[in-house]
MDTraj code that builds the backbone (N, CA, C; nanometers):
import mdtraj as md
import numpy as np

residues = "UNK UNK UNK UNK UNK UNK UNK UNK UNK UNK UNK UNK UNK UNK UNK UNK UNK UNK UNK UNK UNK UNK UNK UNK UNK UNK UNK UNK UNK UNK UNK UNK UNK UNK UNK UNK UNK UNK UNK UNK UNK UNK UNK UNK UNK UNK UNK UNK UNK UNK UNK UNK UNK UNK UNK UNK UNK UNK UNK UNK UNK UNK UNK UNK UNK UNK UNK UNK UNK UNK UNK UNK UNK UNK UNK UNK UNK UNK UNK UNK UNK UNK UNK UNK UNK UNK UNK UNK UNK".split()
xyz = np.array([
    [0.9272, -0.2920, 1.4013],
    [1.0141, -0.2336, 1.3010],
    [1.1049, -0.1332, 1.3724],
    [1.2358, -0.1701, 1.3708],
    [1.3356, -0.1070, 1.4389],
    [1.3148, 0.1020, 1.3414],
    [1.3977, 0.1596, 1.4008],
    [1.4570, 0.3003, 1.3522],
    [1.5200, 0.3161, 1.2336],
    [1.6550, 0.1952, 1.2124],
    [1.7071, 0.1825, 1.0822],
    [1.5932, 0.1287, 0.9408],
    [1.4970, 0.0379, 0.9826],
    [1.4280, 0.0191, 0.9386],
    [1.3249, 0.1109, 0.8576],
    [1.2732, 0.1970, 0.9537],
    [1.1489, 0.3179, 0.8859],
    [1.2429, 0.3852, 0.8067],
    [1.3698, 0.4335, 0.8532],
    [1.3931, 0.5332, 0.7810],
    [1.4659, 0.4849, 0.6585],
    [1.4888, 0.3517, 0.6100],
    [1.5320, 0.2815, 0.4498],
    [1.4063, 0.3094, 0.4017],
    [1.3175, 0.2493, 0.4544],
    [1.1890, 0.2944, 0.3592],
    [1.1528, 0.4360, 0.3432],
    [1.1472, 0.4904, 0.4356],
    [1.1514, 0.6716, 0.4097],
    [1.2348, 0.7102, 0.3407],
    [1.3170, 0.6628, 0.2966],
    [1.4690, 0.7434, 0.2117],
    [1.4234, 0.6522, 0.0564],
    [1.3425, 0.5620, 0.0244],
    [1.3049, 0.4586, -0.0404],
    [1.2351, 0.6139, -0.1863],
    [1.2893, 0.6274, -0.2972],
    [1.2355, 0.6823, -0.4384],
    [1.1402, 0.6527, -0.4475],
    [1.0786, 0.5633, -0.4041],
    [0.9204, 0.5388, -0.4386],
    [0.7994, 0.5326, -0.3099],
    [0.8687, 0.5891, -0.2321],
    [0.7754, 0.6241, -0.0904],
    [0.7040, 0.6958, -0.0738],
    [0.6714, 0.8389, -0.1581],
    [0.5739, 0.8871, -0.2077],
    [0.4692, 0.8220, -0.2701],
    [0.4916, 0.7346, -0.3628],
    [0.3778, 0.6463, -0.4665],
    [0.3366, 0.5983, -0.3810],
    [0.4035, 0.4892, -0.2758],
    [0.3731, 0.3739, -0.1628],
    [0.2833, 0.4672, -0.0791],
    [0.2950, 0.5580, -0.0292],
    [0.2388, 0.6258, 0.0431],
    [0.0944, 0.7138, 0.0187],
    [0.0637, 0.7308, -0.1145],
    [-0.0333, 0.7476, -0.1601],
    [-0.1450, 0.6250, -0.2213],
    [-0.0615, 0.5221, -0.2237],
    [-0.1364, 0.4086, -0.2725],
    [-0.1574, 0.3420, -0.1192],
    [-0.0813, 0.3814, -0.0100],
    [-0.1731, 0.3316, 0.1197],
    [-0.2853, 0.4057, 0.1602],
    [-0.2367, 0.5442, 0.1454],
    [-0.3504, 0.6326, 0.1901],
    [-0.4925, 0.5858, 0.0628],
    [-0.4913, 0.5372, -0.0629],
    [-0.5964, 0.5546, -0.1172],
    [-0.6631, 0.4182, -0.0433],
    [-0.5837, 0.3033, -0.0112],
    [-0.6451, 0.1479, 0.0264],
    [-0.7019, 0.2189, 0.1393],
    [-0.6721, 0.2733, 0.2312],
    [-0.7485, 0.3167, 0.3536],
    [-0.8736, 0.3896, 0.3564],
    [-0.8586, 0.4883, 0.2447],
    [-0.9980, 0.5626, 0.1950],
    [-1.0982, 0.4576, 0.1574],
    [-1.0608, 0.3975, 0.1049],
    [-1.1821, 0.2558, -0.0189],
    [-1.1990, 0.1754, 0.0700],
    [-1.1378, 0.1113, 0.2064],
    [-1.2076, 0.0488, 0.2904],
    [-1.3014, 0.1173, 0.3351],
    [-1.2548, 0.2279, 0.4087],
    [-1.3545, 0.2986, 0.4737],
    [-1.4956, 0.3606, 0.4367],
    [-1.4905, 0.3431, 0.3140],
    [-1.5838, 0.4110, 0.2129],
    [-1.6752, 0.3109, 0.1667],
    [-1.6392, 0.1854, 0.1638],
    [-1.6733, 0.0493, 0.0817],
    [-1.6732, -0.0686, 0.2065],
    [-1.5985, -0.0498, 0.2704],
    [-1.5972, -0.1815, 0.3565],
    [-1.5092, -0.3219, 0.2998],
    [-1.4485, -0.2745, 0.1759],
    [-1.3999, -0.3841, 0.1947],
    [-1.2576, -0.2920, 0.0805],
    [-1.1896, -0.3857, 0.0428],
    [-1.0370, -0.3793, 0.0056],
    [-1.0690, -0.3696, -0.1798],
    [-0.9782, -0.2752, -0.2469],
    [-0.9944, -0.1740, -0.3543],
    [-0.9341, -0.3293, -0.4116],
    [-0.9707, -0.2814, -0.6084],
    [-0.9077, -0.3953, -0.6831],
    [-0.7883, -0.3014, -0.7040],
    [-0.7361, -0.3673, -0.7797],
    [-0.5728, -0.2978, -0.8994],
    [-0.6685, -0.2110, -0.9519],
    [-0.7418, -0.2368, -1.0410],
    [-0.7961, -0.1293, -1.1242],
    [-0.8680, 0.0279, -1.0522],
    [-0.8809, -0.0169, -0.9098],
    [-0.9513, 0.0649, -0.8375],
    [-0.8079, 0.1540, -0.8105],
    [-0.7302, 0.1120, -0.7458],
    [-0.6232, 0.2054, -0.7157],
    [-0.5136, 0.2664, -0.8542],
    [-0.5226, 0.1831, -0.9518],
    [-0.4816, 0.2543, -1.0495],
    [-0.5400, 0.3730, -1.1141],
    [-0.6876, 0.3887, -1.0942],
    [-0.7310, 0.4892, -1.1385],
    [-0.7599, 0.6157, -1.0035],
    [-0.7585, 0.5324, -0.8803],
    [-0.7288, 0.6443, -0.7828],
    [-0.6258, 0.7051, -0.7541],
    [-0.4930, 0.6390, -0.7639],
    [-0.3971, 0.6601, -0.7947],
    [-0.3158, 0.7423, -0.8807],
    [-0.3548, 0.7601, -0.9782],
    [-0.3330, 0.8133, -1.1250],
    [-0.2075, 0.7386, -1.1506],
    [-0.1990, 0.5956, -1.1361],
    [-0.0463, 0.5277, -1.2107],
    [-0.1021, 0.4391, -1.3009],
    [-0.0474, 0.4545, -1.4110],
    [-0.0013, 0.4058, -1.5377],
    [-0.0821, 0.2842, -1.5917],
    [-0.0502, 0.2041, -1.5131],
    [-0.1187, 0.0616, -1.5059],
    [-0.1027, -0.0255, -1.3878],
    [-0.1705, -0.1706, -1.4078],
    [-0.2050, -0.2258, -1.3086],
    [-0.0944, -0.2820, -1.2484],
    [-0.0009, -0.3410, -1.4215],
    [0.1455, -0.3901, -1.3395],
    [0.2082, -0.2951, -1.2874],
    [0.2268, -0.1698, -1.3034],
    [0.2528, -0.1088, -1.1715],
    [0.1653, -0.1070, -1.0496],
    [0.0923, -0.0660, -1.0394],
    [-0.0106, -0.1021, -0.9154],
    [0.0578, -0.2329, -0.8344],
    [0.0504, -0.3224, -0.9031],
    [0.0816, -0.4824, -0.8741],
    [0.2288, -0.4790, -0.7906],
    [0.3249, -0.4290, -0.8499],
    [0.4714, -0.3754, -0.8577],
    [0.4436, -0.2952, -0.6816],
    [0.4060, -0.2064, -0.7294],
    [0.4076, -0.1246, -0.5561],
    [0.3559, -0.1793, -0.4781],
    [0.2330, -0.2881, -0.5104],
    [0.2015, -0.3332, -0.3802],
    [0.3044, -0.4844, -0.3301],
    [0.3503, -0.5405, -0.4317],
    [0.4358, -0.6346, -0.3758],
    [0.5632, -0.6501, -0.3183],
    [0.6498, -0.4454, -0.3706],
    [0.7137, -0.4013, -0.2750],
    [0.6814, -0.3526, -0.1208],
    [0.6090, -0.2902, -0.0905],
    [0.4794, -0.2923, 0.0174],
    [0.4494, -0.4474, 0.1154],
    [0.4467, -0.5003, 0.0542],
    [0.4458, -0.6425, 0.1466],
    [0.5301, -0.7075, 0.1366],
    [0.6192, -0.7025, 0.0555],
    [0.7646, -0.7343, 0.1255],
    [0.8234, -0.6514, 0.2722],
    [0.7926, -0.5215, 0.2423],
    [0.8502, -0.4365, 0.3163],
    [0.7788, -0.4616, 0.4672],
    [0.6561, -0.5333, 0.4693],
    [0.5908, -0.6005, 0.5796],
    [0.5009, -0.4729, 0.5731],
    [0.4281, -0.3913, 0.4461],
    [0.3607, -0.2525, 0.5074],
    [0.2028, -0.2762, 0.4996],
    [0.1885, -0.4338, 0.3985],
    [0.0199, -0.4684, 0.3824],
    [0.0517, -0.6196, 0.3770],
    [-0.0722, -0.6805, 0.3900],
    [-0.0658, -0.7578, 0.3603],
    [-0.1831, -0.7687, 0.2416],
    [-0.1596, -0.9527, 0.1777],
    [-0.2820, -1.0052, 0.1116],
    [-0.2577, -1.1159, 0.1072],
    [-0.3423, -1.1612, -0.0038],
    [-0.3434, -1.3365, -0.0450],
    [-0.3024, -1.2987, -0.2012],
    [-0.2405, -1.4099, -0.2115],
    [-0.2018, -1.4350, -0.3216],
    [-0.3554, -1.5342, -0.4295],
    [-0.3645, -1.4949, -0.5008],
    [-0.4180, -1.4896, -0.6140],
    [-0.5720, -1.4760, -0.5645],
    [-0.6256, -1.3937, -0.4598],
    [-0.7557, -1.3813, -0.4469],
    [-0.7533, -1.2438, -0.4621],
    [-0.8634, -1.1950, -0.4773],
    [-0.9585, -1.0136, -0.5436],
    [-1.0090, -0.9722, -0.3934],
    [-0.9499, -0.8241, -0.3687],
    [-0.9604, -0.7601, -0.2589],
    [-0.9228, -0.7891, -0.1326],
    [-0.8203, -0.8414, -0.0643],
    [-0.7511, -0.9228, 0.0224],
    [-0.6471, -0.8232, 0.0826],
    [-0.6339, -0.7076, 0.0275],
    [-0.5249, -0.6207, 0.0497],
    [-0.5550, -0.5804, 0.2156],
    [-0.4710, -0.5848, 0.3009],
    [-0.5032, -0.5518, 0.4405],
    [-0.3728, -0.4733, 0.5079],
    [-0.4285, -0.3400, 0.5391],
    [-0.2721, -0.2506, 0.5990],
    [-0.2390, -0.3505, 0.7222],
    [-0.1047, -0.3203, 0.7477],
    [-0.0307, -0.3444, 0.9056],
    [-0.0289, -0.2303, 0.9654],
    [0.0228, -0.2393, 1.1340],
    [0.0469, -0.1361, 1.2188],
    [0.1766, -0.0951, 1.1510],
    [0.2417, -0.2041, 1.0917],
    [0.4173, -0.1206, 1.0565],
    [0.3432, -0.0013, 0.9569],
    [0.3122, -0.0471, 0.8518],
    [0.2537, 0.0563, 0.7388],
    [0.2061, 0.1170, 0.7784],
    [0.1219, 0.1727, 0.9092],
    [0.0647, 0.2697, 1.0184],
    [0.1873, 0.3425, 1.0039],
    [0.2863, 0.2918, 1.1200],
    [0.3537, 0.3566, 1.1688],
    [0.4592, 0.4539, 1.0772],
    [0.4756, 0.3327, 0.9304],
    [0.5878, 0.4238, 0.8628],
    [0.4932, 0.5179, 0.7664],
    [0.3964, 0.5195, 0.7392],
    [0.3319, 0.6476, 0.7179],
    [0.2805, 0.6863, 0.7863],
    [0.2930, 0.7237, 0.8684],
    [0.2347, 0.8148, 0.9942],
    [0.0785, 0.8075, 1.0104],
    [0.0069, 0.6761, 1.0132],
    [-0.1548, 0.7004, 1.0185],
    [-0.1415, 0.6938, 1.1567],
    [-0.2516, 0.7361, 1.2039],
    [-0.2985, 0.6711, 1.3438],
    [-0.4653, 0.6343, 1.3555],
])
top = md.Topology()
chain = top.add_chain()
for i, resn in enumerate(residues, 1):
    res = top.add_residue(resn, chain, resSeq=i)
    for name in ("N", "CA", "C"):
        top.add_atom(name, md.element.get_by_symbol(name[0]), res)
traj = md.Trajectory(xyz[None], top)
C-alpha cells in the first residue's frame, strides 16, 4: 500500500469507526482464538446494528484492511495493510 493510499483512508469520515472495529476484531481473537460474529462487534463496538457492522466491514475489505469469506460465521481475518494503516504492530 503506497503513501497516497494510507493517507485516503486516514482522511476517510469513518476511520475512526474502522479503526475501532479493527482494534475490537484483534481483542476477540486474542481473547477467544477465533474471529468475533456481527453481533459480537456490534455490541463491542457500541454501533447501532449489524447492517452497520456489515457496512464497515465490507468497506474494510474493499479497502484490502481484512479479509473473510463470504457467507461463512467468523472468517474475519486482519491484513498487514490494516496493520500498517492503523498503526498495530
Amino acid at each position: 500500500m503506497n503513501r497516497y493510499q494510507l493517507d485516503k483512508i486516514r482522511r476517510d469520515r469513518l476511520y475512526h469507526k474502522m479503526q475501532n472495529l479493527f482494534s475490537e476484531i484483534l481483542f476477540y481473537q486474542r481473547e477467544h482464538g477465533f474471529s468475533p460474529s456481527y453481533r459480537d462487534l456490534r455490541d463491542m463496538a457500541g454501533i447501532s446494528s449489524t447492517s452497520m457492522v456489515k457496512y464497515y466491514l465490507s468497506k474494510m475489505r474493499k479497502q484490502g484492511l481484512i479479509r473473510y469469506a463470504d457467507d461463512m460465521a467468523r472468517t474475519i481475518r486482519v491484513t498487514d495493510e490494516g496493520k500498517e494503516v492503523f498503526r498495530v504492530k
